[in-house]
C-alpha positions as CSV (number, residue, x, y, z in Angstrom):
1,X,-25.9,-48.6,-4.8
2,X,-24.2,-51.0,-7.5
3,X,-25.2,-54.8,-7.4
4,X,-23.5,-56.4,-4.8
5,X,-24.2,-53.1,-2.4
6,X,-21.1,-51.5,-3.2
7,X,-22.4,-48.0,-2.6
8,X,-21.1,-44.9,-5.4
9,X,-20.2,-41.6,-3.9
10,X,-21.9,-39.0,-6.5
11,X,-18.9,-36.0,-7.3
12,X,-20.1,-32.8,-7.8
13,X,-17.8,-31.5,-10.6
14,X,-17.8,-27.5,-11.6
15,X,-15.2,-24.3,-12.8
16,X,-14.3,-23.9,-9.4
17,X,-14.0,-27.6,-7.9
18,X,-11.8,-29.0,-10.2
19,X,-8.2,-28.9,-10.0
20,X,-5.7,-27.6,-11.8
21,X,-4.9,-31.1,-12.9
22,X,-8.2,-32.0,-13.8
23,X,-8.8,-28.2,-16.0
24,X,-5.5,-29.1,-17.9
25,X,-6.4,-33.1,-19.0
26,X,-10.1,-31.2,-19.9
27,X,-8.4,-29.1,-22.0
28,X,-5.9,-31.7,-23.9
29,X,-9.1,-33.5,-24.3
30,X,-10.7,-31.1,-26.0
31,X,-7.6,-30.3,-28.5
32,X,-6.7,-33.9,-28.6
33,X,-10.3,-34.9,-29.8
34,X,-11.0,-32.5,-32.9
35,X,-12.4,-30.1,-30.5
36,X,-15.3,-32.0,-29.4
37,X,-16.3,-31.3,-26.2
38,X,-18.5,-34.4,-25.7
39,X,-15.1,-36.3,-26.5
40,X,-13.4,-34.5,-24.0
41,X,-16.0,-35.3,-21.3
42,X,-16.3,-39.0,-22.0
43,X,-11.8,-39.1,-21.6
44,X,-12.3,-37.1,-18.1
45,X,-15.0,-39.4,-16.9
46,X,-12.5,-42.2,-17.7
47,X,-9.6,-40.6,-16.7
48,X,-10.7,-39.8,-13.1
49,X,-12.7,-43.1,-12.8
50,X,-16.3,-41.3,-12.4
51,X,-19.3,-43.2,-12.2
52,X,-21.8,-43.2,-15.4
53,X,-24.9,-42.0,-12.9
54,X,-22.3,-38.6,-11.5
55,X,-21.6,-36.0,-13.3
56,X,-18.8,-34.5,-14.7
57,X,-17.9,-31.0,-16.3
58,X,-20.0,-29.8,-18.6
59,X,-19.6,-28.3,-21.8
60,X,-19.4,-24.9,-20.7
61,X,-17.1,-25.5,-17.8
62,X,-14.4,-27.0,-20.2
63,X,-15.0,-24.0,-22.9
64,X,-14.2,-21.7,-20.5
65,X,-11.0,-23.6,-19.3
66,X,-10.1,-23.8,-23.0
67,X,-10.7,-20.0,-23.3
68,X,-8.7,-19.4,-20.4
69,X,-5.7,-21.0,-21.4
70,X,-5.8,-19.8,-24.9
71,X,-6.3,-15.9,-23.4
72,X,-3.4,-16.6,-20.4
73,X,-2.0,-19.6,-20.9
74,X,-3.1,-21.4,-17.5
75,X,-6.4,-22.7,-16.6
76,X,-6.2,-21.7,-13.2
77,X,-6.7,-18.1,-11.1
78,X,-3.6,-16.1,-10.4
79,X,-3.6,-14.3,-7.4
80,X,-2.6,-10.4,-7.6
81,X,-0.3,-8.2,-5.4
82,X,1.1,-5.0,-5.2
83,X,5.0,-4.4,-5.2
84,X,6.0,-3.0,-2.0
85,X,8.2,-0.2,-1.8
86,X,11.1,0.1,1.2
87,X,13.0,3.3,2.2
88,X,16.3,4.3,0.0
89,X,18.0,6.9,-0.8
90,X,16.4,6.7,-4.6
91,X,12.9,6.9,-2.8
92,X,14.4,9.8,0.0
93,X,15.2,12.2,-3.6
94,X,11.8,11.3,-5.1
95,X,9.7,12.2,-2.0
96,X,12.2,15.9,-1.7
97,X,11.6,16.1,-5.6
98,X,8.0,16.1,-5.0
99,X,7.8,18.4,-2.1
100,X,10.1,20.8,-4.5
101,X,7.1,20.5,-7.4
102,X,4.5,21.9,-4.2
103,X,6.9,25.1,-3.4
104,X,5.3,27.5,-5.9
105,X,2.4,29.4,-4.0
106,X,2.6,27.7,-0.6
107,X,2.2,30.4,2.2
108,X,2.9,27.9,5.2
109,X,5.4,26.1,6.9
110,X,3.7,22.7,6.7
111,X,5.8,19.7,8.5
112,X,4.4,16.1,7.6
113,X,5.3,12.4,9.1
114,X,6.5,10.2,5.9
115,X,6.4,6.4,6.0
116,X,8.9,5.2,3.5
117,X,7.1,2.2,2.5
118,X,4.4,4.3,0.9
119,X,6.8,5.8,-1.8
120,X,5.6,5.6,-5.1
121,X,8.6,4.3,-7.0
122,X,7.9,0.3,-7.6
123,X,11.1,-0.7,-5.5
124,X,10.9,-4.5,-3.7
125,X,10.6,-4.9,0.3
126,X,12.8,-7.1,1.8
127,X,11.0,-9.9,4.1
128,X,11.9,-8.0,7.3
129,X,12.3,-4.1,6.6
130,X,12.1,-1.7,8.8
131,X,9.5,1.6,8.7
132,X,11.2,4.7,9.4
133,X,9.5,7.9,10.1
134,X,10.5,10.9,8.3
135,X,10.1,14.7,9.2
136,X,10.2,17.5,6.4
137,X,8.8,21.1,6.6
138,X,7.5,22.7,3.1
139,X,7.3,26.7,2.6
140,X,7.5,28.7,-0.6
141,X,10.6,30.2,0.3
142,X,12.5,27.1,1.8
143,X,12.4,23.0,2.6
144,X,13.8,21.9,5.9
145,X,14.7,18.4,6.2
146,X,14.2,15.8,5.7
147,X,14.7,14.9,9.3
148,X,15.1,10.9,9.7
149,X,13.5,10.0,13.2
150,X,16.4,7.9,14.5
151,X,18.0,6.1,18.2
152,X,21.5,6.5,18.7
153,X,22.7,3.6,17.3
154,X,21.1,4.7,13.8
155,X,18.3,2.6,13.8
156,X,14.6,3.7,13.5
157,X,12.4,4.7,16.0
158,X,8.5,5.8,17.1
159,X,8.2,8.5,17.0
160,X,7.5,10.2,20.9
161,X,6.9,14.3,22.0
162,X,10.6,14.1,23.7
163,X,11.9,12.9,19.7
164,X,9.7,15.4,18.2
165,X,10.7,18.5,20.5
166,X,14.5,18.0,19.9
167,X,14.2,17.9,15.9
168,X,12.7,21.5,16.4
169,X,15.2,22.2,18.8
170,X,18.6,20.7,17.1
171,X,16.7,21.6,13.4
172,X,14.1,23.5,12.9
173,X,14.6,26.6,15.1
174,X,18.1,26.7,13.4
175,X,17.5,26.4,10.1
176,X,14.8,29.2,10.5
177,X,17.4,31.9,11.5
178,X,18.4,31.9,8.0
179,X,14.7,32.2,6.3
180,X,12.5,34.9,5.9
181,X,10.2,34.0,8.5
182,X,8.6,36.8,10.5
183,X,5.3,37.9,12.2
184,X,3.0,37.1,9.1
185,X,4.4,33.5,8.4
186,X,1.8,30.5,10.0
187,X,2.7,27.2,11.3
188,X,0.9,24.3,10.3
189,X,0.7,20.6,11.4
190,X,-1.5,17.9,11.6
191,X,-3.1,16.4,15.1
192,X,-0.4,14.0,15.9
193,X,0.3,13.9,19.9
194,X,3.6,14.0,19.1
195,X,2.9,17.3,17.8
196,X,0.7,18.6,20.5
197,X,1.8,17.5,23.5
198,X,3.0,20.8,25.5
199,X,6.6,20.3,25.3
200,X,6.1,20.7,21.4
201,X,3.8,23.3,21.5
202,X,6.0,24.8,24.1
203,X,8.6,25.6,21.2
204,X,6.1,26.7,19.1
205,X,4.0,29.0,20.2
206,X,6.8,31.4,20.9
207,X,8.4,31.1,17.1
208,X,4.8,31.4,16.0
209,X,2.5,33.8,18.2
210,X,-1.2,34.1,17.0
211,X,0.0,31.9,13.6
212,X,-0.1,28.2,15.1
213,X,-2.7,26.3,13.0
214,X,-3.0,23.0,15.0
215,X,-5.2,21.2,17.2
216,X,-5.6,22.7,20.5
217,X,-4.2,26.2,19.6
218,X,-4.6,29.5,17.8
219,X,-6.6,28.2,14.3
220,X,-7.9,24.9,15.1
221,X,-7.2,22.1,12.3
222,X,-8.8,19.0,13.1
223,X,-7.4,15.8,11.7
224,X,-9.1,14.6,8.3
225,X,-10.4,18.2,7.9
226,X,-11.8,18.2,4.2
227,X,-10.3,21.6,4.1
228,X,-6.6,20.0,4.3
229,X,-4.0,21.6,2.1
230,X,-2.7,19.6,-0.8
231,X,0.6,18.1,0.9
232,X,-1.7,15.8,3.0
233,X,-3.4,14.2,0.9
């Protein structure tokens, strides 16, 4: 309380309570007065009218605001982010590139759900993108697809059993005909319901008798098995 009961407020004043205002006029202070940080001190309790009995920043707070901009050039935090990544047909050739680098050795015909966002090329996302879902089957002998999940006016859609069934239908069992698939060639897929609901196992287990690795069939294959194959990870 100051004579004449005018009451003071006491201000707290630290690295993380003061503005980005108050950081920069600590800084100019500092330069401004020979590099004196009590200087710089007395200016901002002048400056922002502080009363003699509160405190203001200390030494330390305004060395490491002076650090700060000297190492970044601001005195405040900048807030980080990832660039995210949309579907094109640059990202469509890097995601069939890097099923081709996979081909050498691999035994099965393993089909995998893509979301386009999660390409690795740095490419920037529009503010309202769509995802799209892509299918692609991976053997050593052949790739089939990719296969773009897709309504019929071209725009994307979930992905249901019904859409699932008539890729393998209008896709897969065709392209097979020219492969060297026979007895000894295994299916693989992961535990989606798209892929195990009985109209889709329905077309498989004929084309692959005994050789269906999936949930609920021949070789079981839970989802997030640690045993997964490389392609899905």
């Amino acid at each position: 309380m100051l004579p004449g009961g005018v009451a003071v407020n006491s201000v707290q004043f630290g690295m993380e309570s003061c503005t980005g205002a108050q950081c920069a006029f600590g800084v100019k202070s500092f330069y401004k007065n020979n590099d004196s940080y009590v200087a710089a001190r007395r200016e901002f309790r002048k400056k922002f009218g502080i009363h003699p009995n509160s405190k203001v920043p200390s030494a330390h707070a305004i060395k490491t605001w002076v650090n700060k901009f000297e190492k970044t050039g601001s005195t405040v935090k900048k807030k980080g982010g990832s660039v995210k990544t949309v579907c094109s047909p640059r990202n469509i050739d890097a995601v069939r590139a890097s099923f081709e680098q996979v081909l050498a050795g691999r035994l099965c015909v393993i089909p995998r759900n893509w979301d386009c966002q999660k390409a690795m090329s740095g490419v920037q996302k529009p503010l309202h993108s769509s995802k799209m879902t892509v299918w692609c089957a991976v053997a050593a002998f052949a790739i089939i697809g990719p296969y773009f999940f897709e309504d019929e006016r071209g725009n994307a859609c979930t992905l249901t059993s019904v859409h699932y069934a008539h890729m393998l239908q209008d896709l897969f069992i065709l392209r097979l005909q020219g492969l060297p698939v026979n007895k000894t060639t295994y299916f693989q897929q992961d535990g989606a319901t798209s892929h195990t609901a009985k109209i889709a196992m329905s077309i498989l287990r004929p084309l692959f008798p005994g050789h269906l690795i999936s949930r609920y069939d021949d070789i079981e294959w839970p989802a997030r098995s640690p045993d997964l194959s490389v392609c899905d990870f």
